[in-house]
N, C-alpha and C positions, 0 to 999 in steps of 0.2 A: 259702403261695403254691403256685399249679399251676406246674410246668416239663416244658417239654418238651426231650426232646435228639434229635439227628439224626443215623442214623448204624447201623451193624452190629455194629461190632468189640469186639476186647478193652476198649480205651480206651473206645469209648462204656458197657460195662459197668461200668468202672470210675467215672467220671461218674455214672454213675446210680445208681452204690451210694453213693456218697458224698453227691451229693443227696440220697437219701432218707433218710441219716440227719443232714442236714440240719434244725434243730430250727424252722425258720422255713418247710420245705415239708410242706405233704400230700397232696400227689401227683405224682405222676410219672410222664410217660409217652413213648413212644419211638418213631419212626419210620425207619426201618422194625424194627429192631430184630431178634435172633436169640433163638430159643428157651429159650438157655440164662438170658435174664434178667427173664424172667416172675416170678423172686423179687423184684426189686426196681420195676421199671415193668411200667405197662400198654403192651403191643405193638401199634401203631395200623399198619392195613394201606394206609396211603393213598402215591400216587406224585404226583410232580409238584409244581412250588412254587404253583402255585393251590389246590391238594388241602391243602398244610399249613399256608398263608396261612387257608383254609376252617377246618380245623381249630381251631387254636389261637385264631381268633374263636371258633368254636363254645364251645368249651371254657373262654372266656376265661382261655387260660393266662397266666402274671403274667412268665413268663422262657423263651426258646427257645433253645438251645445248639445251637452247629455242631459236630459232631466232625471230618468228613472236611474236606480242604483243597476239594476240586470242587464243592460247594455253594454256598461263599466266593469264589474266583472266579469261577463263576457269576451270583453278585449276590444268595443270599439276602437277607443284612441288608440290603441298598438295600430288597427288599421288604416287608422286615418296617417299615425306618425309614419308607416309604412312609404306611404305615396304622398307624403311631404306636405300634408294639408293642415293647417291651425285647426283644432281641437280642443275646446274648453272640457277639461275632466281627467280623471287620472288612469294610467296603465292599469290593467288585470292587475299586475303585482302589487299596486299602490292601493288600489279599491278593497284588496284583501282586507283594508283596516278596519271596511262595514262588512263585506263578502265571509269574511270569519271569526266569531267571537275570540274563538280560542288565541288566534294569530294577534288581535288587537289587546287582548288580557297580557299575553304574554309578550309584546312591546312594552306595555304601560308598566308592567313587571320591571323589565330588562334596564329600562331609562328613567328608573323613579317618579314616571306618572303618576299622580294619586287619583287610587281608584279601589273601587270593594274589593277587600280580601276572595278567594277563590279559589278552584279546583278545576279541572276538568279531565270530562272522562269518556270511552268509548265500549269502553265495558259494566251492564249494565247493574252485575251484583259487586264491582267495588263501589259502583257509584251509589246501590240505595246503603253497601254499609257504612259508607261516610254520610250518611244522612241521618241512619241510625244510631252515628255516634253525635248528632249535632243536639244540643240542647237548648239553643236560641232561634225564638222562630219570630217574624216570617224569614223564608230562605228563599231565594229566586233561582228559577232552573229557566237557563236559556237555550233553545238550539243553538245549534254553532252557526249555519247557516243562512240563505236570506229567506225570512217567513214573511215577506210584507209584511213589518211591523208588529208582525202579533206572535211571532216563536217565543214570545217572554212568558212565565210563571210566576207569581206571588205568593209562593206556597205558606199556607198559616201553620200547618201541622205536619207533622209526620206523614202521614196518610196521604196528604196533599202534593206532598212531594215526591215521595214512591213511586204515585201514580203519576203524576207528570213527567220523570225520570224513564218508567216503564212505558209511558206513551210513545214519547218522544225516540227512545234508542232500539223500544221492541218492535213496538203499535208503528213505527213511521207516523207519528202525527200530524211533521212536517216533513213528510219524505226526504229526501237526502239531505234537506238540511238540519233532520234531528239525526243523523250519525251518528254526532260528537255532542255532547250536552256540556255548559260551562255549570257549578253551582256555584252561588257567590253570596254574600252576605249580603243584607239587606239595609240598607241607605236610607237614612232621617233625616229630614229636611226637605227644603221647597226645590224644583226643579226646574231648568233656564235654559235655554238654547242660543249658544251663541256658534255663528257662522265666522267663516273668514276667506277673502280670497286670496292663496298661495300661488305663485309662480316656482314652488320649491325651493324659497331661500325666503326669500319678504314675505309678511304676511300682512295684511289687512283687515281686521274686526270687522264684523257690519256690529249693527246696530241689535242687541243684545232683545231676544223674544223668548215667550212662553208658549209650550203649545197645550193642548187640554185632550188628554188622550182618550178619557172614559166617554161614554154613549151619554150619560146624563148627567146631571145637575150634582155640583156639589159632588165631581168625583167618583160619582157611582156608575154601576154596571158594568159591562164590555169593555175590553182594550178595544180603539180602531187603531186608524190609520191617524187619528187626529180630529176632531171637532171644531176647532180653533186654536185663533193664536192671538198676541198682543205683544207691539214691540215703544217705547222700549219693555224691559221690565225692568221696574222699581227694586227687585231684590237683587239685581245686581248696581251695586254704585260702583263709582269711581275706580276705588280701594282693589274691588271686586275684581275689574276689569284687568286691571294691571295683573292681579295674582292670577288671574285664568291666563293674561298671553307671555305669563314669566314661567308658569309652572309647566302649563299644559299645550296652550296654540302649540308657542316656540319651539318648545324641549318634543313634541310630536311631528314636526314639519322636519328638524333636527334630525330624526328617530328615523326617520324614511329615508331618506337622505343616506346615512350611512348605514342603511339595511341594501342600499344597489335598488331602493325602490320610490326615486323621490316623487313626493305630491305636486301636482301640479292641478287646480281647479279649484273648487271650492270641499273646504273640511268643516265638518259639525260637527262641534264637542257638542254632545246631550248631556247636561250636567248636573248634580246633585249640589245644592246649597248646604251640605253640614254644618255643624256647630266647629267641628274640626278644619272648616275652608271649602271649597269647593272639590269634588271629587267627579271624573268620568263615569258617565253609567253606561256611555256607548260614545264611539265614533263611525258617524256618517260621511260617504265620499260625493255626496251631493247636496245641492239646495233641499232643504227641510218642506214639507207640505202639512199643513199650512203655515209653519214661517214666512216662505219666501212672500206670500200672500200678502203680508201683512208690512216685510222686511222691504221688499222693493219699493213701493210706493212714499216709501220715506230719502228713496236714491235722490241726492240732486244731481251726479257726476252721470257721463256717458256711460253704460252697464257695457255696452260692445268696448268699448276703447280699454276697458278694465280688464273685461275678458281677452281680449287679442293681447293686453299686457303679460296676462298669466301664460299662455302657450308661448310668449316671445322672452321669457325670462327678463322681462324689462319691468316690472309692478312697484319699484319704489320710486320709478319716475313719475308714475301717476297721481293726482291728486281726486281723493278721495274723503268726497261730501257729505253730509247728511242735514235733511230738514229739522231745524228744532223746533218737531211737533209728535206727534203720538199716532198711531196707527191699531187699528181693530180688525180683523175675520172674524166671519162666521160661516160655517160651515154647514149646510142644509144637505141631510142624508135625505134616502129616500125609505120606505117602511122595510122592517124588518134587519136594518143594516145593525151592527156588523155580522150578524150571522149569516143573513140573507139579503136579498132586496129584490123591490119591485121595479116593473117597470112598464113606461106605456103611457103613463099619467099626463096629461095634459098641464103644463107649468104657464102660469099665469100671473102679469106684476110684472116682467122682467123691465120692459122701460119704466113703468112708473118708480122701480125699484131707481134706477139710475139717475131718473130726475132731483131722486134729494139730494146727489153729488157722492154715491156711493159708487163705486167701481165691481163692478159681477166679473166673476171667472166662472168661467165652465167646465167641468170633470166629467161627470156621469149624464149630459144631456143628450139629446140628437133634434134633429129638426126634419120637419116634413109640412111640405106647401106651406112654408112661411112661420107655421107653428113650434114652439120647442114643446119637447117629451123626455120622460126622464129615462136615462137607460144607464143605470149604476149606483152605487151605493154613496158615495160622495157625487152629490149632483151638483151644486154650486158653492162658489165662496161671497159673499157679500163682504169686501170691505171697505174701510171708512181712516180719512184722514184728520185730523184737526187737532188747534193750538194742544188741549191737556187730553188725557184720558179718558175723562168723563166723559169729554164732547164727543170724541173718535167711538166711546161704546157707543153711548146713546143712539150718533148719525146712524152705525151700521145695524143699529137695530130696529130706525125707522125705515132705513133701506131693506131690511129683510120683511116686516111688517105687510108690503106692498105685495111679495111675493108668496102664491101659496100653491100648492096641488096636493092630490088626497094621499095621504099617510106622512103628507112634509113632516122630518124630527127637527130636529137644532136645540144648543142648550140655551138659555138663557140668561148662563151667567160665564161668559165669555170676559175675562177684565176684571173680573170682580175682587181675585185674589190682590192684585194690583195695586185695586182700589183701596181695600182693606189697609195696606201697608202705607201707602200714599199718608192715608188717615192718619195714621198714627203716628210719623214721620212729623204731625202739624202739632 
């Protein structure tokens, strides 16, 4: 079959590597696409959802993949379902579940999801004097909207929250996705990402990862987009897995379904390990970055036959594999990120990178006369497969080692938490 995917990043390289070796596709190709994955898809230069609607008739591609969340709320798939073409990812209506806090709080509300207590508000002086009246702190203030991953607050004090309250609903911080602001209580415990592919009735787990959101070491600085990931994770077992697809996959896929808005593609619970069980911090209507990074390359089943399952409501026919071994990312911003980034820098290592038997994706690169250069703030993912965890960190961080250019960051304890628990586990 032809597939096409959608999208720039790390995650979408990883997508398309895994398609391609895909035993049931033979071609593959990418819009818009970055440089660094001319190895695996053809890079289609076209913009706009008429241009890829055009497309993919032209081409008569057999499968179309969403990577980013803003295409999906947008309403690709409506377009695609319009003129009768398979679509991996869900309607406008159904994306709503990442596309708006409030609408996802107040699902998880409505069908006994467990999830942080909460408020939400569009008026700015009910919303600080409910903050005024709060005596427990930290309190989190979320845009409602989509902030690329960073409309979240961790407010420690009063103060803190006021002003990200007034940023967000006065200031537009995140323009029209601070509107509506959720406040919610704030959540104790280790955090785990687990995926799953829905065709709106069956669902399917992947293989359960952590992602590591701050800029540095040990949890500090900046929210990004993500610095890493590690699948499995050790803090969720067995036990675990069951309560997340009794409590939450299920009863959420359910939830859509008889809202007139069912899911169809892939769902990410982002989830809170409590003392109390597992609780939602968020739902995403797409592959995780860098999870998927990390999540695919542990695939043994065909990724296209799974995907063409989900648009065909057929996904309990499918048999669905996993390697039992471990998987690592690492994520190499470029300087200044997440505030800013550079760009221009000359990226050097990338094959000796790949000779250890590490796998590189490309996000923020570009190439000229043969050379790569970095052009974004996530520039690559380095990651690494093998038998236990230790082996899979160690590899992806003599794979990263090999690579450098000037202002390269990356954390250095990708795993680590993992590790820790493994430990003690002996």
């Amino acid at each position: 079959m032809k597939v096409l995917v959608i999208g720039s990043g790390g995650r979408e390289h990883a997508l398309l590597w895994k398609l391609a070796h895909s035993p049931s596709v033979k071609e593959v190709y990418v819009i818009p696409g970055n440089d660094g994955m001319t190895d695996v898809a053809h890079l289609i230069p076209v913009k706009g959802t008429e241009d890829i609607l055009d497309f993919a008739r032209l081409m008569e591609v057999d499968l179309t993949v969403a990577g980013p969340e803003t295409v999906l709320t947008e309403g690709l798939a409506d377009k695609f379902a319009e003129k009768g073409m398979a679509f991996f990812g869900p309607s406008a209506a159904a994306a709503q579940i990442e596309g708006s806090k409030s609408f996802a709080k107040n699902l998880m509300k409505k069908y006994k999801i467990p999830t942080a207590a909460y408020e939400t508000f569009t008026d700015e002086e009910k919303a600080v004097s409910y903050i005024k009246k709060r005596k427990k702190y930290p309190l989190v203030i979320k845009a409602d909207g989509l902030a690329s991953g960073k409309g979240v607050v961790i407010a420690e004090t009063e103060e803190q929250a006021v002003q990200a309250v007034r940023g967000m609903l006065e200031g537009k911080t995140f323009g029209s996705a601070g509107e509506s602001v959720v406040i919610e209580e704030f959540m104790e415990g280790e955090e785990a990402s687990v995926l799953c592919f829905t065709d709106g009735n069956t669902i399917v787990p992947m293989i359960s990862a952590q992602d590591h959101k701050r800029i540095s070491d040990g949890d500090m600085g900046a929210n990004t987009g993500g610095m890493g990931a590690y699948a499995p994770a050790p803090v969720m077992t067995k036990e675990l897995d069951k309560i997340v697809y009794d409590t939450i996959l299920m009863p959420a896929v359910k939830a859509m379904k008889k809202e007139g808005c069912p899911f169809k593609g892939c769902l990410y619970a982002g989830l809170m390990i409590t003392k109390d069980g597992p609780k939602v911090v968020e739902f995403n209507c797409r592959f995780g970055d860098p999870e998927t990074e990390a999540i695919l390359p542990l695939l043994e089943s065909d990724l296209a036959k799974i995907m063409l399952a989900c648009t065909k409501g057929t996904l309990k026919k499918e048999k669905v594999e996993w390697k039992n071994a471990c998987a690592v990312d690492v994520v190499l911003a470029s300087e200044g990120y997440p505030a800013t980034h550079s760009s221009g820098e000359e990226i050097v290592g990338l094959e000796e990178a790949k000779k250890t038997g590490c796998l590189v994706f490309h996000a923020g690169s570009m190439k000229k006369k043969g050379r790569y250069f970095v052009n974004g703030g996530r520039v690559l993912n380095v990651a690494a497969v093998a038998p236990t965890l230790k082996e899979a960190r160690d590899k992806a961080y003599e794979g990263v080692s090999k690579i450098s250019w000037r202002g390269m960051q990356y954390r250095h304890d990708i795993a680590d938490k993992g590790l820790k628990r493994l430990k003690k586990r002996k």
